[in-house]
C-alpha positions as CSV (number, residue, x, y, z in Angstrom):
1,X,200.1,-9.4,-47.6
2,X,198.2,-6.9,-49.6
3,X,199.7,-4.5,-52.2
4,X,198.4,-1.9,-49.8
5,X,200.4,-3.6,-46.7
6,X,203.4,-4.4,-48.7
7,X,203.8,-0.3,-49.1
8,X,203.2,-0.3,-45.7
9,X,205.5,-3.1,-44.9
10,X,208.2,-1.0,-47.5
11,X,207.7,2.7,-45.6
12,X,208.0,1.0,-42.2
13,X,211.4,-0.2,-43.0
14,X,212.3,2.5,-44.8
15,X,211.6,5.0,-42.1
16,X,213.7,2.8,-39.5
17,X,217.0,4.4,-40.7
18,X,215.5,7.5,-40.9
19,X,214.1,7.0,-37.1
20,X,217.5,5.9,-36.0
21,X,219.2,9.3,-37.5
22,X,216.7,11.7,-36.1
23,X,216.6,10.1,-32.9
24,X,220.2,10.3,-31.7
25,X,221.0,13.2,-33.8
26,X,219.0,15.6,-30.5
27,X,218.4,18.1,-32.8
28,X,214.9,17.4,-34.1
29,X,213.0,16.4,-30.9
30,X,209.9,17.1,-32.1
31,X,210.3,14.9,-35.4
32,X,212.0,12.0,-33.9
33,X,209.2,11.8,-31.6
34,X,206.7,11.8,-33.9
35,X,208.4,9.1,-35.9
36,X,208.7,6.6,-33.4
37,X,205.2,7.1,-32.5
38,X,204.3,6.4,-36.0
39,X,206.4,3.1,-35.9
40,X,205.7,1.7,-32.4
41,X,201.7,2.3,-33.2
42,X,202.5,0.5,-36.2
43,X,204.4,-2.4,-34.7
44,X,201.9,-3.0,-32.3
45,X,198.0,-4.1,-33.0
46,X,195.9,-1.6,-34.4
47,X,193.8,-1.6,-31.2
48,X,196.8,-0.2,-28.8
49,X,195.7,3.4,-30.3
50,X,193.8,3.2,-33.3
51,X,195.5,6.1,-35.1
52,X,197.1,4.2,-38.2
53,X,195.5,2.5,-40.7
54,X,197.6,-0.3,-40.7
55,X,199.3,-2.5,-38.3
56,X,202.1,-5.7,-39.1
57,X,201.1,-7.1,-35.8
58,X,197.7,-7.3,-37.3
59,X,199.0,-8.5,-40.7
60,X,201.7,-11.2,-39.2
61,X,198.3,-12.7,-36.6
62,X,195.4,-12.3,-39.3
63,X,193.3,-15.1,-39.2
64,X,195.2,-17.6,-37.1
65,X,193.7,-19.5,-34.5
66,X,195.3,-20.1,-31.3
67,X,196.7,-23.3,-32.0
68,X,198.3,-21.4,-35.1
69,X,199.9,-18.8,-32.5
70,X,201.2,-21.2,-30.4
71,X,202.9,-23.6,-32.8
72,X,206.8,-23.8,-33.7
73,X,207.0,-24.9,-37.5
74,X,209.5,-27.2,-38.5
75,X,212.7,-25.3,-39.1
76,X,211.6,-22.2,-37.0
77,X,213.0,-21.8,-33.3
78,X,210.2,-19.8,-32.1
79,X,205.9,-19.2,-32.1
80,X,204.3,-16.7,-32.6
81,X,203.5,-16.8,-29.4
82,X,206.8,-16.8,-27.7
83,X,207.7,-13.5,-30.2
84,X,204.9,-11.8,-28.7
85,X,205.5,-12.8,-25.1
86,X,209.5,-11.5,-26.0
87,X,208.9,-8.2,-27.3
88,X,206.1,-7.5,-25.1
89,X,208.3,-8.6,-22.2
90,X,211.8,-6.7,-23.2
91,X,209.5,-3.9,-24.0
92,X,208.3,-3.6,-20.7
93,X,211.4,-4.0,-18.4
94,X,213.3,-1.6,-20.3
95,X,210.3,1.5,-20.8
96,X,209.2,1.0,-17.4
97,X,212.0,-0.6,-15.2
98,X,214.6,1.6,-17.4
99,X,213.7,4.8,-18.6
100,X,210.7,5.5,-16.1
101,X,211.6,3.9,-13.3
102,X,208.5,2.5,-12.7
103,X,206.9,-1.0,-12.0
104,X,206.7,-3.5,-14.7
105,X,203.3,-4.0,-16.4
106,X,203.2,-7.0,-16.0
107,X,203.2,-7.2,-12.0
108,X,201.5,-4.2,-11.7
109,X,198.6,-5.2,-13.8
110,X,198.6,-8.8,-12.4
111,X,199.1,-10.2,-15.9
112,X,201.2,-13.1,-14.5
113,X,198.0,-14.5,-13.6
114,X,195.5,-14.0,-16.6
115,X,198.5,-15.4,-19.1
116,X,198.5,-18.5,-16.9
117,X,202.1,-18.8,-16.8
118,X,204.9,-18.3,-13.9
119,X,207.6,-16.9,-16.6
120,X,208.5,-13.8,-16.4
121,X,211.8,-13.4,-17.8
122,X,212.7,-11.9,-21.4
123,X,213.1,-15.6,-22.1
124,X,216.6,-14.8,-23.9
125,X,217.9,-18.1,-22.3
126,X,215.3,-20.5,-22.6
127,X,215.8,-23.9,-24.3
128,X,213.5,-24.9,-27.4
129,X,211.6,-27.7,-24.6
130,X,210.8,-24.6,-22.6
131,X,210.0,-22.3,-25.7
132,X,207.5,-25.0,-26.4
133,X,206.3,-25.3,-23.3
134,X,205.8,-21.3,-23.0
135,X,204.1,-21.7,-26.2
136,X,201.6,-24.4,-25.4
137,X,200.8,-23.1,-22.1
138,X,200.3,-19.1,-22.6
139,X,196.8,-17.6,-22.9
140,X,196.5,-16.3,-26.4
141,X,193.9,-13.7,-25.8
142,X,196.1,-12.0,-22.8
143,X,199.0,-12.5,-24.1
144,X,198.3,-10.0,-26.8
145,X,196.0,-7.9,-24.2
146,X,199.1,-7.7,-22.5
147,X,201.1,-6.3,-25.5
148,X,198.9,-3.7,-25.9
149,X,199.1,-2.7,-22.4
150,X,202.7,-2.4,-22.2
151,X,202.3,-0.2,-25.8
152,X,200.2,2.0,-24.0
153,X,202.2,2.7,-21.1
154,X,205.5,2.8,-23.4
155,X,203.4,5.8,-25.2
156,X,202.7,7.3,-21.4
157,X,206.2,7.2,-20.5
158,X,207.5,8.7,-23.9
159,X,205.5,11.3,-24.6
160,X,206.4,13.9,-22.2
161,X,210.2,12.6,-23.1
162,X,212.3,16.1,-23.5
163,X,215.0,16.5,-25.8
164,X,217.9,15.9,-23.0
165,X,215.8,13.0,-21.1
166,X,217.0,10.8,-24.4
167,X,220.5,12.1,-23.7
168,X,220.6,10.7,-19.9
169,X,222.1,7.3,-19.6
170,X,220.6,4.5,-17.6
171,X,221.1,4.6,-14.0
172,X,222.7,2.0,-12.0
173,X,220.1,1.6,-10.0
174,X,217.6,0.8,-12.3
175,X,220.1,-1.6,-14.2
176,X,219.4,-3.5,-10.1
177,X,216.2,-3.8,-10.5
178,X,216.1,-5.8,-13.8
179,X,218.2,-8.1,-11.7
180,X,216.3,-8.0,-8.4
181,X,213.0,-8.8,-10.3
182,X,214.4,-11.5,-12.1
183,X,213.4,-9.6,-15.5
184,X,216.8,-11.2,-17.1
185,X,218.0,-14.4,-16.1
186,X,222.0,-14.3,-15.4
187,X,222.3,-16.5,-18.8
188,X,221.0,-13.6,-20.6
189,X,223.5,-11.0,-18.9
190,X,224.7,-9.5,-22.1
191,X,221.2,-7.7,-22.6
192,X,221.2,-5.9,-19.1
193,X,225.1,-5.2,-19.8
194,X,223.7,-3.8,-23.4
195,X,220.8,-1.4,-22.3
196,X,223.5,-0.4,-20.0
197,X,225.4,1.4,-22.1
198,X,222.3,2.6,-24.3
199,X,220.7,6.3,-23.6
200,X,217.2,6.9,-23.4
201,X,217.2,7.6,-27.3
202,X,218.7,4.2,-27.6
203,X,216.0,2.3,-25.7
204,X,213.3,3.8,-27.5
205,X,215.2,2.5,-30.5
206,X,216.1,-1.0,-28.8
207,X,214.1,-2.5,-27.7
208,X,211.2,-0.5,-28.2
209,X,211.0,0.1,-32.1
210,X,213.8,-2.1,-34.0
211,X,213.7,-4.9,-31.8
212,X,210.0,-5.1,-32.9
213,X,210.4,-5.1,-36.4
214,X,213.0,-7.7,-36.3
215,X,210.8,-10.0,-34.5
216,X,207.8,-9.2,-36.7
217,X,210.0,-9.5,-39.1
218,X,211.2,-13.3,-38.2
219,X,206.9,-14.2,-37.6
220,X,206.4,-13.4,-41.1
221,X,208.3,-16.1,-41.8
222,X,206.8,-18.0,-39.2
223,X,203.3,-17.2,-39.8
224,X,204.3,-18.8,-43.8
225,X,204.9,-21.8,-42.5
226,X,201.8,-22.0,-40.2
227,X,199.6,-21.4,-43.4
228,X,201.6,-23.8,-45.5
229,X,200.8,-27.4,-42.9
């Protein structure tokens, strides 16, 4: 990274405490939401909105080749490419399926198709052979289309959020559809039993904002070891 990304980097993970204390405190909407707009645009690439001048999706993916993306280094258990396809995936399930109610980005934009893959899981409970096999198989290019999509519509569904929509819980109902979809494989339960008992405010913090920083996080590390073969 740059000195100028590294203060980036810094204020990003800084301002996750301060995200997580305005956003389930309900008493500054209007901040909180502004905040994690901020963040997701940040955690996302540049392109999704083009309103920040810097983006750690950008930074993690700079100058890699597909190959790059796609390959597990030794002593990492996951790509690049199976972070993207994680977050994008838990991201979508739980903004749409969850907190809006409506259909997955990923069916209703026929993604499945242009990734070139059948997956469509969070992939919580896959082994490392099928992590690599994700990996190898997944289109590059729409698989970080795809992230951008679901960023989009997360910002679609959030923005007209009011201050006691991220007090409601998450309804049963909706909880069934993760399962009827087969967004979460029964191996993975403990997710879907987790975003049960999370409020709106707590889904836009997990998985939509934290849960992306950790991962960028972990594909720092992983993008070190790419560059270092």
């Amino acid at each position: 990274m740059t000195a100028t990304a590294e203060n980036h980097y810094r204020e990003l993970n800084r301002q996750q405490a301060e995200l997580n204390r305005l956003m389930l405190s309900f008493q500054h909407h209007e901040q909180a939401m502004a905040l994690f707009l901020q963040q997701h645009a940040r955690l996302h690439a540049q392109s999704m909105v083009g309103t920040e001048p810097w983006s750690l999706e950008d930074d993690v993916l700079e100058g890699l080749s597909p190959e790059d993306i796609r390959r597990i280094p030794a002593g990492c258990e996951h790509s690049l490419a199976w972070l993207l396809w994680h977050m994008a995936r838990c991201e979508d399930i739980a903004m749409n399926l969850l907190v809006a109610g409506s259909d997955q980005v990923l069916l209703s934009g026929g993604w499945l198709e242009m990734l070139g893959i059948t997956d469509h899981d969070t992939g919580n409970a896959m082994t490392p052979a099928e992590i690599e096999a994700i990996s190898q198989a997944v289109e590059v290019d729409a698989l970080r289309a795809y992230r951008v999509a679901v960023g989009r519509r997360t910002r679609e569904i959030v923005m007209p959020l009011s201050a006691a929509d991220l007090k409601r819980k998450v309804e049963p109902d909706r909880l069934q559809r993760v399962w009827d979809e087969g967004a979460v494989l029964p191996e993975a339960s403990g997710i879907v039993q987790y975003w049960g008992r999370r409020n709106v405010a707590g889904l836009l913090l997990m998985p939509a904002s934290r849960h992306l920083v950790t991962h960028l996080n972990e594909g720092i590390g992983v993008r070190k070891k790419v560059k270092a073969r």
